[in-house]
C-alpha positions in Angstrom: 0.0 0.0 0.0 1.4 3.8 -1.2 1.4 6.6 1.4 -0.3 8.1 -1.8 -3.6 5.9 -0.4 -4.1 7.5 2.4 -4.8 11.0 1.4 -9.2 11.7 1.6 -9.6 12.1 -2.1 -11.4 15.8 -0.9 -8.2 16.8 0.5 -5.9 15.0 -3.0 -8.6 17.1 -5.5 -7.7 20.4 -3.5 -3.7 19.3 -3.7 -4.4 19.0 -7.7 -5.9 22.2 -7.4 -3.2 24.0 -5.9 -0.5 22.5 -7.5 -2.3 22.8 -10.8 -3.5 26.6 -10.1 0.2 27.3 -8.9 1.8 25.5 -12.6 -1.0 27.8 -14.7 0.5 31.1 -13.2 4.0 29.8 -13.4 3.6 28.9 -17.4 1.4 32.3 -17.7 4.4 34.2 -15.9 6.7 32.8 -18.0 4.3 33.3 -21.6 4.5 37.0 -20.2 8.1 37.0 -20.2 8.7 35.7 -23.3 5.9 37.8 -25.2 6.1 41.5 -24.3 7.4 43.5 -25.8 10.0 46.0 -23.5 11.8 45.5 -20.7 9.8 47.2 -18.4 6.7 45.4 -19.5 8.3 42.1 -18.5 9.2 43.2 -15.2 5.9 42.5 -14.4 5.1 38.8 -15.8 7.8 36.7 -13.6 6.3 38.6 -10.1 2.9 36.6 -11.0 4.6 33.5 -12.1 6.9 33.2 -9.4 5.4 34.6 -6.5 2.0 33.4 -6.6 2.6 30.3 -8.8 5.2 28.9 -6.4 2.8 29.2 -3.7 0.1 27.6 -5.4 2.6 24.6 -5.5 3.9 25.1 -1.9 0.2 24.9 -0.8 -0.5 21.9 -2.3 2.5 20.4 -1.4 2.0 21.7 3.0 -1.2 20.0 2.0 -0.1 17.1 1.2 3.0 16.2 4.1 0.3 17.8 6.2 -2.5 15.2 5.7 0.1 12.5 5.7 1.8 13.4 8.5 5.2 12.2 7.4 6.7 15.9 7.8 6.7 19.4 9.0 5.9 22.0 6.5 7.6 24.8 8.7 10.6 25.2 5.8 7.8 25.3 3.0 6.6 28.2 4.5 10.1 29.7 4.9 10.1 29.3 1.4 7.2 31.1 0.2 7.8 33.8 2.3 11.1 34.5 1.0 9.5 34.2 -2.8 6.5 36.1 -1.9 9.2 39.2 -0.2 12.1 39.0 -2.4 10.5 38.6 -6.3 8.7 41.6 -6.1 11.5 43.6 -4.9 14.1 42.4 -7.1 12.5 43.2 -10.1 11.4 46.8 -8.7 15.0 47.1 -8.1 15.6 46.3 -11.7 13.3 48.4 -12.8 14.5 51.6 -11.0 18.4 50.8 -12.6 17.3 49.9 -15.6 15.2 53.3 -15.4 18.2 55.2 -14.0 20.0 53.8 -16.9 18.1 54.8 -19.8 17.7 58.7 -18.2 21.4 59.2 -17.2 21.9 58.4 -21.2 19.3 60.9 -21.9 16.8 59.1 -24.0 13.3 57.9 -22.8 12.9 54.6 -21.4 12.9 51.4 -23.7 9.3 50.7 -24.7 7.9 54.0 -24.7 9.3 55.5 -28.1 6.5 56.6 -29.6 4.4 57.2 -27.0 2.8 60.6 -26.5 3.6 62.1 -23.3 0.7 62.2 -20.6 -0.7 65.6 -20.1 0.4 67.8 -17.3 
């Protein structure tokens, strides 16, 4: 007999749920990386993907070595609260240099050529 079998199939359809909501966000991140078009538009796709698609997976799995009782989930949280802190402001810290970049060379910020100028 698996350790598998003795997960409630309620509590193994909300692991597949997690896990499966957590890999959507991850591939959508990562479709949002690849796709847009400037820089500063795919700053934004990998803090989805990797911030709330990781802890879609990290749910499912404190879920599942929760139910079975074979392990504490106290590192699993660790992680996602070092994903869920230090995405976010990693790319805002790219952002800002990349930003700091582009006006110390005097021209506008990559992505925006083109773009009229909001009113003041």
């Amino acid at each position: 007999m698996s350790h598998l079998d003795q997960i409630p199939p309620v509590i193994a359809i909300l692991i597949a749920g997690f896990v499966l909501l957590g890999s959507v966000l991850t591939l959508l991140g990562t479709i949002g990386l690849i796709r847009l078009g400037s820089f500063y538009e795919r700053l934004h796709a990998p803090t989805l993907g990797t911030s709330w698609g990781a802890a879609g997976i990290l749910i499912g799995s404190m879920l599942m070595f929760s139910t079975l009782g074979s392990r504490w989930v106290i590192h699993e949280i660790f992680l996602g609260c070092l994903i869920m802190l230090t995405m976010p402001v990693t790319l805002m810290v790219l952002g800002r240099a990349a930003l700091h970049r582009d006006r110390a060379e005097g021209r506008p910020p990559r992505g925006t050529e083109g773009r009229q100028e909001p009113l003041k």
